[in-house]
PyMOL Python script that loads the backbone (N, CA, C, O; Angstrom):
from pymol import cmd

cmd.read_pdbstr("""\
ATOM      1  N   UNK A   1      54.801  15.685  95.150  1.00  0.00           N
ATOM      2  CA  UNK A   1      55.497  16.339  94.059  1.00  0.00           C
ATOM      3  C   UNK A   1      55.373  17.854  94.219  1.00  0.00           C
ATOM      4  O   UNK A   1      54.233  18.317  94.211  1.00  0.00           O
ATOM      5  N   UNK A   2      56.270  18.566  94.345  1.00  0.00           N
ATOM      6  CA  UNK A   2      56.418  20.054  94.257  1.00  0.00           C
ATOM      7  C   UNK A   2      56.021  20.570  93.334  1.00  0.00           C
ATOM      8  O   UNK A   2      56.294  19.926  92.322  1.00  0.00           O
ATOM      9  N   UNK A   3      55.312  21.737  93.093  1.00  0.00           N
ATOM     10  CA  UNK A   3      54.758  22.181  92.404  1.00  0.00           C
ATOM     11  C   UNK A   3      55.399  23.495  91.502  1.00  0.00           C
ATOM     12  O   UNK A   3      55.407  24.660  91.900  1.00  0.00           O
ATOM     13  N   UNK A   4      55.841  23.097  90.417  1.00  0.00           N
ATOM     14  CA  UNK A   4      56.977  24.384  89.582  1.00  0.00           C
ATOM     15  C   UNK A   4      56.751  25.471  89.229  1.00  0.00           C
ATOM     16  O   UNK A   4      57.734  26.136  88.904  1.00  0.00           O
ATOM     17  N   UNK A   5      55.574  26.027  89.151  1.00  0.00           N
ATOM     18  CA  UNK A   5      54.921  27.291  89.209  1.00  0.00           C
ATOM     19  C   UNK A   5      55.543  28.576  89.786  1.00  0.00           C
ATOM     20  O   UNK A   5      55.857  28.518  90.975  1.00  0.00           O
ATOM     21  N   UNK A   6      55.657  29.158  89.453  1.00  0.00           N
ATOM     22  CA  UNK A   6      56.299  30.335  90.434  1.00  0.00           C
ATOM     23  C   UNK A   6      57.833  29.758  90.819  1.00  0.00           C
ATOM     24  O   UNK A   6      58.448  30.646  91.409  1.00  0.00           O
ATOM     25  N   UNK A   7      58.445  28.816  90.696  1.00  0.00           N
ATOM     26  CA  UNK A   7      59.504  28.165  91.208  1.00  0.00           C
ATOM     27  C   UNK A   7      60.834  29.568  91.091  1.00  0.00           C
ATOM     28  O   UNK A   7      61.782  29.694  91.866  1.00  0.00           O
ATOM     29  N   UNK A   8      60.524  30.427  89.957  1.00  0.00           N
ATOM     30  CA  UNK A   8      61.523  31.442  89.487  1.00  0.00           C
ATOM     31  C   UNK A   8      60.923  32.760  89.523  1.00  0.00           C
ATOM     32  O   UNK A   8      61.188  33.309  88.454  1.00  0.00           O
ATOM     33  N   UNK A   9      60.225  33.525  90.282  1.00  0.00           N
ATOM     34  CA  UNK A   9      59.396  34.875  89.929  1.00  0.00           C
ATOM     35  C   UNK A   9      60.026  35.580  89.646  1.00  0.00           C
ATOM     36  O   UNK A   9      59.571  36.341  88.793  1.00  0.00           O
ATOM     37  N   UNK A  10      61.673  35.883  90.186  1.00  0.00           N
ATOM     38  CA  UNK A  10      62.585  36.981  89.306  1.00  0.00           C
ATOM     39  C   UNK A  10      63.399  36.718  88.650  1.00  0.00           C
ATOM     40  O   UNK A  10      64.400  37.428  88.748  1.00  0.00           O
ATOM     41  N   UNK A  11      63.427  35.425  87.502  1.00  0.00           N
ATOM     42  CA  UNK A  11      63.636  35.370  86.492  1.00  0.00           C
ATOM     43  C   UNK A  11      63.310  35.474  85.476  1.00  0.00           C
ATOM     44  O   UNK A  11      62.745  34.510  84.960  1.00  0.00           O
ATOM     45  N   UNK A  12      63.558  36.968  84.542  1.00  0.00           N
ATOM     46  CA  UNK A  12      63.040  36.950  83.486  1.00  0.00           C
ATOM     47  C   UNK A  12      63.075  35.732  82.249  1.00  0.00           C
ATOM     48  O   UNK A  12      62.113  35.638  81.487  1.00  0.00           O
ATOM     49  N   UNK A  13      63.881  35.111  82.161  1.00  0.00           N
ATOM     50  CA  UNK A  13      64.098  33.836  81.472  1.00  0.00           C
ATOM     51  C   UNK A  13      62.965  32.904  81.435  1.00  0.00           C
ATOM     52  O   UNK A  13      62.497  32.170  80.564  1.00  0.00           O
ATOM     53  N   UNK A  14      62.605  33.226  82.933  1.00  0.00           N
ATOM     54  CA  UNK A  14      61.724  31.801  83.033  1.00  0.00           C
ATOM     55  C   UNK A  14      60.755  31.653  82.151  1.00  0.00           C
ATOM     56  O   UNK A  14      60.086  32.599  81.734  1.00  0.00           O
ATOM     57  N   UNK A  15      60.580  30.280  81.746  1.00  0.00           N
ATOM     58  CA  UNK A  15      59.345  30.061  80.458  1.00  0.00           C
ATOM     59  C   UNK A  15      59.980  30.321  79.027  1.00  0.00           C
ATOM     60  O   UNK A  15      59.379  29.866  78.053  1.00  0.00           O
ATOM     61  N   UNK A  16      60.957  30.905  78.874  1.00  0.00           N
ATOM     62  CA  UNK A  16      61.078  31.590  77.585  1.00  0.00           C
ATOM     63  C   UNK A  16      62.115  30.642  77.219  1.00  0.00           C
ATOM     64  O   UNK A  16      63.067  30.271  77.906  1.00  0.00           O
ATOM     65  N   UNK A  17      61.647  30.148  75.496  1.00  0.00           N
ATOM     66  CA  UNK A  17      62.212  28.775  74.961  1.00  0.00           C
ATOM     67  C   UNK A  17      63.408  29.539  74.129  1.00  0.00           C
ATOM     68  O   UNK A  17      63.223  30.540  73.436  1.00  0.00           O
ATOM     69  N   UNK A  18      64.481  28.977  74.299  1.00  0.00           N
ATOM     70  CA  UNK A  18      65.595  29.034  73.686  1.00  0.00           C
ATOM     71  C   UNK A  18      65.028  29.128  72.129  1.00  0.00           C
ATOM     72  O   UNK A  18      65.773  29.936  71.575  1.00  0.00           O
ATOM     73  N   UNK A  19      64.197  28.734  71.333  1.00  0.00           N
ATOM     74  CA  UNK A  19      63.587  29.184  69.623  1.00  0.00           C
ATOM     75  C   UNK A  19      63.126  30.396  69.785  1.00  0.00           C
ATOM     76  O   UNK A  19      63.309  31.225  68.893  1.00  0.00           O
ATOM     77  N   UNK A  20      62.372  30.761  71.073  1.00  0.00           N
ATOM     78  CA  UNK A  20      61.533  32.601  71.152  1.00  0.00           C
ATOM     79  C   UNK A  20      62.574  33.373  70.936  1.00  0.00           C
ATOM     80  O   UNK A  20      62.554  34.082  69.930  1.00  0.00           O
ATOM     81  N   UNK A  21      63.768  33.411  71.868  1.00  0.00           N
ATOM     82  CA  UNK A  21      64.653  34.072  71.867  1.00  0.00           C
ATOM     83  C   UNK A  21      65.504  34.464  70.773  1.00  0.00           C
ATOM     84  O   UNK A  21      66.110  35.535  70.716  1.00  0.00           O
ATOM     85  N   UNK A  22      65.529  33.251  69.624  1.00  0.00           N
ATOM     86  CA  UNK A  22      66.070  33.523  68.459  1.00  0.00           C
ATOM     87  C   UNK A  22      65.579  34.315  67.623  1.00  0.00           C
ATOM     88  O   UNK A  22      66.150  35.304  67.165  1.00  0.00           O
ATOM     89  N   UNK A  23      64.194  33.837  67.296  1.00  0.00           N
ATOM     90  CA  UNK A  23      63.494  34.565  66.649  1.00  0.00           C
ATOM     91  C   UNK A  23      62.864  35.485  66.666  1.00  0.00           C
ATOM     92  O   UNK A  23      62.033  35.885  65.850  1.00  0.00           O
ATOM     93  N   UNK A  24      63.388  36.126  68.098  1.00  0.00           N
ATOM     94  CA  UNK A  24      63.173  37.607  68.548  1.00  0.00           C
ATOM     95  C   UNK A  24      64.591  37.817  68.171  1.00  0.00           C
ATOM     96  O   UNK A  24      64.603  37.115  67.159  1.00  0.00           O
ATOM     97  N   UNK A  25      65.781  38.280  68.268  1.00  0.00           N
ATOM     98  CA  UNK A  25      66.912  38.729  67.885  1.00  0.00           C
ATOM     99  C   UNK A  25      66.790  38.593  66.521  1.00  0.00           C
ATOM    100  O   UNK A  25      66.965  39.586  65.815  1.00  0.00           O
ATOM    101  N   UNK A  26      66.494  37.428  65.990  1.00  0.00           N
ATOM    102  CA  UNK A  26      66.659  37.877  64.418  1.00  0.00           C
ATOM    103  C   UNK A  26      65.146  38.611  63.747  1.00  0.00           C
ATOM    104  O   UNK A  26      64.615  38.214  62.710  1.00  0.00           O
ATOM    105  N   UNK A  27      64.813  39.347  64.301  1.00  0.00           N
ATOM    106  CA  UNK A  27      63.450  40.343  63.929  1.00  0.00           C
ATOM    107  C   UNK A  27      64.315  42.052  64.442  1.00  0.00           C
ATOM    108  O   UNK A  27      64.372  43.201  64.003  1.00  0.00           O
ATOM    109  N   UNK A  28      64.682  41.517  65.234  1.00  0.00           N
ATOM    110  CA  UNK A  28      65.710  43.027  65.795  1.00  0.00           C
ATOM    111  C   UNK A  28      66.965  43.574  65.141  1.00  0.00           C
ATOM    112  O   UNK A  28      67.360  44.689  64.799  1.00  0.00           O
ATOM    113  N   UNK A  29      67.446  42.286  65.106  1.00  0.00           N
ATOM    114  CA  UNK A  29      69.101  42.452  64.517  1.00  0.00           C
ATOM    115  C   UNK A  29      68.916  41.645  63.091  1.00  0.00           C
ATOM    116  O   UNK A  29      67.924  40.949  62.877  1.00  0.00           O
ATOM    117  N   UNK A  30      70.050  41.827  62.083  1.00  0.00           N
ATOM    118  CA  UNK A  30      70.492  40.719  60.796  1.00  0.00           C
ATOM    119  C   UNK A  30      71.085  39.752  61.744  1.00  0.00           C
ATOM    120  O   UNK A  30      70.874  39.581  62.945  1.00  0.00           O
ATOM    121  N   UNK A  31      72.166  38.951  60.613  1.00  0.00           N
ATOM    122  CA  UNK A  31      72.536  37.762  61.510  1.00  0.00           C
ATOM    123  C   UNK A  31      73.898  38.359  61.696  1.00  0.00           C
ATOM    124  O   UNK A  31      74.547  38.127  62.716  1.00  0.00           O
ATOM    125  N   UNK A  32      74.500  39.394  60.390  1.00  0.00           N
ATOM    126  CA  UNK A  32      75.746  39.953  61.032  1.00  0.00           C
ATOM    127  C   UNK A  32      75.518  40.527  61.657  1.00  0.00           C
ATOM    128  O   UNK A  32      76.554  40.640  62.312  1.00  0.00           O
ATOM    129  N   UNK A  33      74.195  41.653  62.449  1.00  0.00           N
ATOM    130  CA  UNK A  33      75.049  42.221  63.319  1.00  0.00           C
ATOM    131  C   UNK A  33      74.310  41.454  64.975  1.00  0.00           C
ATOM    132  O   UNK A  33      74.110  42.026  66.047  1.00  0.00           O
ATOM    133  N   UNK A  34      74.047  39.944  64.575  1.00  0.00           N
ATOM    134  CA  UNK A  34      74.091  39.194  66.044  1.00  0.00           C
ATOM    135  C   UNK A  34      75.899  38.838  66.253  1.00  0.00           C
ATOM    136  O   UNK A  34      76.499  38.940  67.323  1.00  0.00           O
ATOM    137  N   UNK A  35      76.480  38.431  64.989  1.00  0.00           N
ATOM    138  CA  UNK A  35      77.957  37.678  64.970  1.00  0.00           C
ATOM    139  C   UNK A  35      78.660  39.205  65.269  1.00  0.00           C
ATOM    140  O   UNK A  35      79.858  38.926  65.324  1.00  0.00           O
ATOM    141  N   UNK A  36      78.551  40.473  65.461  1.00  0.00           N
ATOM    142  CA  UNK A  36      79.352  41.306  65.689  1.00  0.00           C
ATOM    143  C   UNK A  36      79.060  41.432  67.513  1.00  0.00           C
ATOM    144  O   UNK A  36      79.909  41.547  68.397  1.00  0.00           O
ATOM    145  N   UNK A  37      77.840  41.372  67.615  1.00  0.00           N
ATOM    146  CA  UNK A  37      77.878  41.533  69.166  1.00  0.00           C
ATOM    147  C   UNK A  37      78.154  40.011  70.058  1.00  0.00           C
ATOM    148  O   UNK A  37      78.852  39.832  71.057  1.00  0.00           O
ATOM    149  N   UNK A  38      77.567  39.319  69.506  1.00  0.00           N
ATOM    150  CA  UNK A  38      78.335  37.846  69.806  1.00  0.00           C
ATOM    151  C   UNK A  38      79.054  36.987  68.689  1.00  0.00           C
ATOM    152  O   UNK A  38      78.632  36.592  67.602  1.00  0.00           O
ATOM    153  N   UNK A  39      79.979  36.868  69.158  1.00  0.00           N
ATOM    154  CA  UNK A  39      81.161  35.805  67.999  1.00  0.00           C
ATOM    155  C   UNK A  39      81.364  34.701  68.254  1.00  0.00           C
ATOM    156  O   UNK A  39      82.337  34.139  68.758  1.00  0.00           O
ATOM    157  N   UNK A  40      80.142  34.253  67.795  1.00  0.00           N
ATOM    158  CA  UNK A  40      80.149  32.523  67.383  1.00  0.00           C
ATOM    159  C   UNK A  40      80.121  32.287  65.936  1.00  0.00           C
ATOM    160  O   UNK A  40      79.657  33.149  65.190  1.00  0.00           O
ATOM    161  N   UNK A  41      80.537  31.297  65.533  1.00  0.00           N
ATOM    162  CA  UNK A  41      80.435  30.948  64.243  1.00  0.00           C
ATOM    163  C   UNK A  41      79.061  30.584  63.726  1.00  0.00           C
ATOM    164  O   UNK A  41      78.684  30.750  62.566  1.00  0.00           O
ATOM    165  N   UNK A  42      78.202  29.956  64.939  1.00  0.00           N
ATOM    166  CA  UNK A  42      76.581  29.599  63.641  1.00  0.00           C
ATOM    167  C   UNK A  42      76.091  31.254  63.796  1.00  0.00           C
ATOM    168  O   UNK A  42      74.863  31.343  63.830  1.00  0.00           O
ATOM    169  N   UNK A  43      76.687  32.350  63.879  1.00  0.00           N
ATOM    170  CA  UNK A  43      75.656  33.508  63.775  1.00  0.00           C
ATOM    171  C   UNK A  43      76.774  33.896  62.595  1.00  0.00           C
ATOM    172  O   UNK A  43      76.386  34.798  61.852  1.00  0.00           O
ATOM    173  N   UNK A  44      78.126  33.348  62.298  1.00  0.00           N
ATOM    174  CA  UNK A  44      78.382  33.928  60.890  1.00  0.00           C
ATOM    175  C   UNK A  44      78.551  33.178  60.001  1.00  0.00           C
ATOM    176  O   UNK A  44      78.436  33.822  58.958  1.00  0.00           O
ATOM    177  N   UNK A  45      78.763  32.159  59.801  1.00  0.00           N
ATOM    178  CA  UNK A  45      79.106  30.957  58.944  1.00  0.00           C
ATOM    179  C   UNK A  45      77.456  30.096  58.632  1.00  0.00           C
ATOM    180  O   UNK A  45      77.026  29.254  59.420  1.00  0.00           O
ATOM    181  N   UNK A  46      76.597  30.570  57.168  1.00  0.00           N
ATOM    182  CA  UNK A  46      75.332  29.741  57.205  1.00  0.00           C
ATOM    183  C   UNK A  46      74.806  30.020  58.353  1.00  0.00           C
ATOM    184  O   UNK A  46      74.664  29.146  59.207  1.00  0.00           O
ATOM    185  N   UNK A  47      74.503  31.056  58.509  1.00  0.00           N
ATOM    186  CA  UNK A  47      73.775  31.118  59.932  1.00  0.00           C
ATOM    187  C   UNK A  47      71.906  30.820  59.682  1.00  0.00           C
ATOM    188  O   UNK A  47      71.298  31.206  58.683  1.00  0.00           O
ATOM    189  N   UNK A  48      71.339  30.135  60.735  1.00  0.00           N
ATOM    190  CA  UNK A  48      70.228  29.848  60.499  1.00  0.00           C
ATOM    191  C   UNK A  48      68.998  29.630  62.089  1.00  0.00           C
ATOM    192  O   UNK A  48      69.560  29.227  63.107  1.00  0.00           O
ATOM    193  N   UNK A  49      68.261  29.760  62.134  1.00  0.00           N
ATOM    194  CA  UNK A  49      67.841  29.188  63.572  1.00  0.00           C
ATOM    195  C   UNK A  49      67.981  28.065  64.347  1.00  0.00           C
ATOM    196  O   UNK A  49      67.931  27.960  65.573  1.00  0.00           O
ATOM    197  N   UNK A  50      68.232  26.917  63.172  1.00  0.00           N
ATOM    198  CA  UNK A  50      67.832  25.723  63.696  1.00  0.00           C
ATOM    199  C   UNK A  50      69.366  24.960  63.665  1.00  0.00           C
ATOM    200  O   UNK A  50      69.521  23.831  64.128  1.00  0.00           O
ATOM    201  N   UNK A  51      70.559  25.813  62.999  1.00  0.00           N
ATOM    202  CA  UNK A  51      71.981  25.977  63.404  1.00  0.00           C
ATOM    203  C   UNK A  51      72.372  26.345  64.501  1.00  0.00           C
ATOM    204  O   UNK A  51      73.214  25.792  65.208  1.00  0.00           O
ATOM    205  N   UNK A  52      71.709  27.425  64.736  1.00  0.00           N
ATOM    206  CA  UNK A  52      72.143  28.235  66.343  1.00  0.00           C
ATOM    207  C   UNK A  52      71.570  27.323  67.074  1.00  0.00           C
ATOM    208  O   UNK A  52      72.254  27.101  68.073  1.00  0.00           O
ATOM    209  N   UNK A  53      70.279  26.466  67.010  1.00  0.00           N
ATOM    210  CA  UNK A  53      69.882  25.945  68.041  1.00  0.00           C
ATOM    211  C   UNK A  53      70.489  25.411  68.942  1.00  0.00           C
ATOM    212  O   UNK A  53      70.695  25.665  70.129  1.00  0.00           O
ATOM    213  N   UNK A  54      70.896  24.240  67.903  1.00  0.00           N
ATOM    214  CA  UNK A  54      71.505  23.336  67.583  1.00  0.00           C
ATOM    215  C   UNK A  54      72.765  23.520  69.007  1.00  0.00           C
ATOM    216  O   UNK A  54      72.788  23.150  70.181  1.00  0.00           O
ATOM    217  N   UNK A  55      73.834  24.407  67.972  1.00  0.00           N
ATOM    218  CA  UNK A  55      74.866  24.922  68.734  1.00  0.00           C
ATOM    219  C   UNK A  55      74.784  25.670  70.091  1.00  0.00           C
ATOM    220  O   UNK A  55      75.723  25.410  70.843  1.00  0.00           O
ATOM    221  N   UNK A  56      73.953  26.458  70.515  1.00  0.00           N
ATOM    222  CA  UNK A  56      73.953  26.899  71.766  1.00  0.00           C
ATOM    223  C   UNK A  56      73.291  25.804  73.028  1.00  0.00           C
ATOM    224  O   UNK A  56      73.443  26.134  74.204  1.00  0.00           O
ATOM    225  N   UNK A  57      72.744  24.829  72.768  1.00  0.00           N
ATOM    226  CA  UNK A  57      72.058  23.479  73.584  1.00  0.00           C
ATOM    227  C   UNK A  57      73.323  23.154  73.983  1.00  0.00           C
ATOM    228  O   UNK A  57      73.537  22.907  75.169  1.00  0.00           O
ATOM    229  N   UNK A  58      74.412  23.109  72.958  1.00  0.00           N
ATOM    230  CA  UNK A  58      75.776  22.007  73.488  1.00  0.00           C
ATOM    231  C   UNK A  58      76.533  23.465  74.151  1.00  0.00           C
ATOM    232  O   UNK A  58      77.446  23.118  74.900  1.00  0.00           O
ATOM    233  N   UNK A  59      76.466  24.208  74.113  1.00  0.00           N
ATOM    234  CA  UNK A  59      77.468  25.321  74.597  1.00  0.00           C
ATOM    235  C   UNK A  59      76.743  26.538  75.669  1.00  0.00           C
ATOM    236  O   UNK A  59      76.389  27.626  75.213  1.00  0.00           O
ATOM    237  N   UNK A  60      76.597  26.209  77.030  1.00  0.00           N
ATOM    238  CA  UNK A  60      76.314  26.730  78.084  1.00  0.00           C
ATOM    239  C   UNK A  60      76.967  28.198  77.877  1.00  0.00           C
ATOM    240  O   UNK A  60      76.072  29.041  77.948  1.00  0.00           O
ATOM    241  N   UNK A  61      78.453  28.871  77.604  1.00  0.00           N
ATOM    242  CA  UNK A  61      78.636  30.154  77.751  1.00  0.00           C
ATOM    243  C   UNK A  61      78.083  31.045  76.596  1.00  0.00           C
ATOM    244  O   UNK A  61      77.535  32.119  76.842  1.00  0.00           O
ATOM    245  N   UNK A  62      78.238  30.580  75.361  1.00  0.00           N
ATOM    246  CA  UNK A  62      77.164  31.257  74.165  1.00  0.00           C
ATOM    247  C   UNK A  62      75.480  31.133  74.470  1.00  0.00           C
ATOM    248  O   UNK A  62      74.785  31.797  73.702  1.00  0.00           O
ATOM    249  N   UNK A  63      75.056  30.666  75.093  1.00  0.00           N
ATOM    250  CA  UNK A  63      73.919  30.714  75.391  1.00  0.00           C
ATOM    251  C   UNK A  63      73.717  31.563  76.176  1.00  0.00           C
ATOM    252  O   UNK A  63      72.918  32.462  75.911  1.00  0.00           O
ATOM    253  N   UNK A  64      74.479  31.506  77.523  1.00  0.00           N
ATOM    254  CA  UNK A  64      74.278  32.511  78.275  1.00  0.00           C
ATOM    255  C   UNK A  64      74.337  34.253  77.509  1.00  0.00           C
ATOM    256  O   UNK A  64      73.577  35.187  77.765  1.00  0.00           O
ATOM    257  N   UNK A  65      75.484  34.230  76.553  1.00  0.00           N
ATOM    258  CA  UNK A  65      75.529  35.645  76.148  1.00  0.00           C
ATOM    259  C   UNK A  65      74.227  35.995  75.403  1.00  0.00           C
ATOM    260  O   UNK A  65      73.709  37.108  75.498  1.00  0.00           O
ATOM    261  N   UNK A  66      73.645  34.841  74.545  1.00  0.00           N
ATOM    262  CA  UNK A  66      72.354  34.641  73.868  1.00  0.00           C
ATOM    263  C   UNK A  66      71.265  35.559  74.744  1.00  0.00           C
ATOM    264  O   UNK A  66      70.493  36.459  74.413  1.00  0.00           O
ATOM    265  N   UNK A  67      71.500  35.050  75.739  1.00  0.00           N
ATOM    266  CA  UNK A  67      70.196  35.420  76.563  1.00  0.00           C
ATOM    267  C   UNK A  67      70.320  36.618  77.077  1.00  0.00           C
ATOM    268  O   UNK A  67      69.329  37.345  77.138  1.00  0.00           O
ATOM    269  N   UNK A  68      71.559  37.044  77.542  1.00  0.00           N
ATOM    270  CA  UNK A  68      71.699  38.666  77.959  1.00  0.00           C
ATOM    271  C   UNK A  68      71.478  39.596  76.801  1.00  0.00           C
ATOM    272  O   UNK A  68      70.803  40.612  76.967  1.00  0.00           O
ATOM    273  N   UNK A  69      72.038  39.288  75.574  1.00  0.00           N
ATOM    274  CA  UNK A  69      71.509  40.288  74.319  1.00  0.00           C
ATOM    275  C   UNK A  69      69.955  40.041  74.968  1.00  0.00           C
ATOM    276  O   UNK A  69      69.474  40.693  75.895  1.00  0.00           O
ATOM    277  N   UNK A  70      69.438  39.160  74.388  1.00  0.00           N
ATOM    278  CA  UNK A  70      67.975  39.093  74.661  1.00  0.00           C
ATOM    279  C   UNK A  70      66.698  39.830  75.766  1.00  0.00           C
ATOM    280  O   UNK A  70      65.554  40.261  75.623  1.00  0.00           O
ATOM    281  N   UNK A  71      67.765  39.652  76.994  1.00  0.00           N
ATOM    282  CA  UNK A  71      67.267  40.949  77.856  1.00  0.00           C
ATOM    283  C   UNK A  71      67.354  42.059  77.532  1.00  0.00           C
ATOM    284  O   UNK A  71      66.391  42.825  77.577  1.00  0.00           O
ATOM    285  N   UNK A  72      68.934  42.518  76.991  1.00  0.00           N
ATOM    286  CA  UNK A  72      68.997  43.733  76.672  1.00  0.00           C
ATOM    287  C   UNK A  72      68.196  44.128  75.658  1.00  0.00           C
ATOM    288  O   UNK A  72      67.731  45.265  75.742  1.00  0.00           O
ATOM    289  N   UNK A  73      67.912  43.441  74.685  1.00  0.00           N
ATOM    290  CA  UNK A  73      67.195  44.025  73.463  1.00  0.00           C
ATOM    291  C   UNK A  73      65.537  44.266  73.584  1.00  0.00           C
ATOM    292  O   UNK A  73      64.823  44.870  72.784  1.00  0.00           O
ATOM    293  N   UNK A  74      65.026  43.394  75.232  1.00  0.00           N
ATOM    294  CA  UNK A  74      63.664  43.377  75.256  1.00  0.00           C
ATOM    295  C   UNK A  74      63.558  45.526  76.279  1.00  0.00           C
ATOM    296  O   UNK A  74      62.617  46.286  76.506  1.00  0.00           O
ATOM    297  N   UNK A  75      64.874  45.595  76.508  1.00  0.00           N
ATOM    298  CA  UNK A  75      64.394  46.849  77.179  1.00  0.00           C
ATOM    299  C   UNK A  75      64.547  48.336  76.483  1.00  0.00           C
ATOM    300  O   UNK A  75      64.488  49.420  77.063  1.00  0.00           O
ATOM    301  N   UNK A  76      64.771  48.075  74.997  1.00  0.00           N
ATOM    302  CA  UNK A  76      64.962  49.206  74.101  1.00  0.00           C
ATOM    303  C   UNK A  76      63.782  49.676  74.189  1.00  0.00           C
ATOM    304  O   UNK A  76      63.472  50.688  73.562  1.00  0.00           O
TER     305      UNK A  76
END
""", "prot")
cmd.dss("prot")
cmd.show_as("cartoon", "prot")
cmd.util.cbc("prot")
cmd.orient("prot")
């Protein structure tokens, strides 16, 4: 069995759970101004964590944008 450790060293992503990430953006940003820089509906409609979760698991390209705010916001 291969050993997964190190499997990603220049990915900042790596390890970091799709819930960290939320609840780092919503400590940074409100929830409107996550739905102004990304326009999905669970960041404006009842927006909540465990809504977004929810919704970005089934949707690979909102996630991805998820995660680039997320870089960007870790280098302010």
């Amino acid at each position: 069995m291969k050993n997964q450790q190190g499997a990603q060293p220049n990915n900042p992503l790596h390890g970091v759970k799709l819930i960290d990430i939320l609840e780092h953006l919503t400590q940074v940003y409100t929830w409107e101004e996550l739905a102004s820089k990304i326009n999905i509906n669970c960041f404006k409609s009842n927006p909540s964590i465990k809504s977004s979760l929810t919704f970005l698991r089934k949707t690979p390209w909102a996630r991805e944008k998820v995660e680039q705010l997320y870089l960007k916001s870790l280098k302010k």
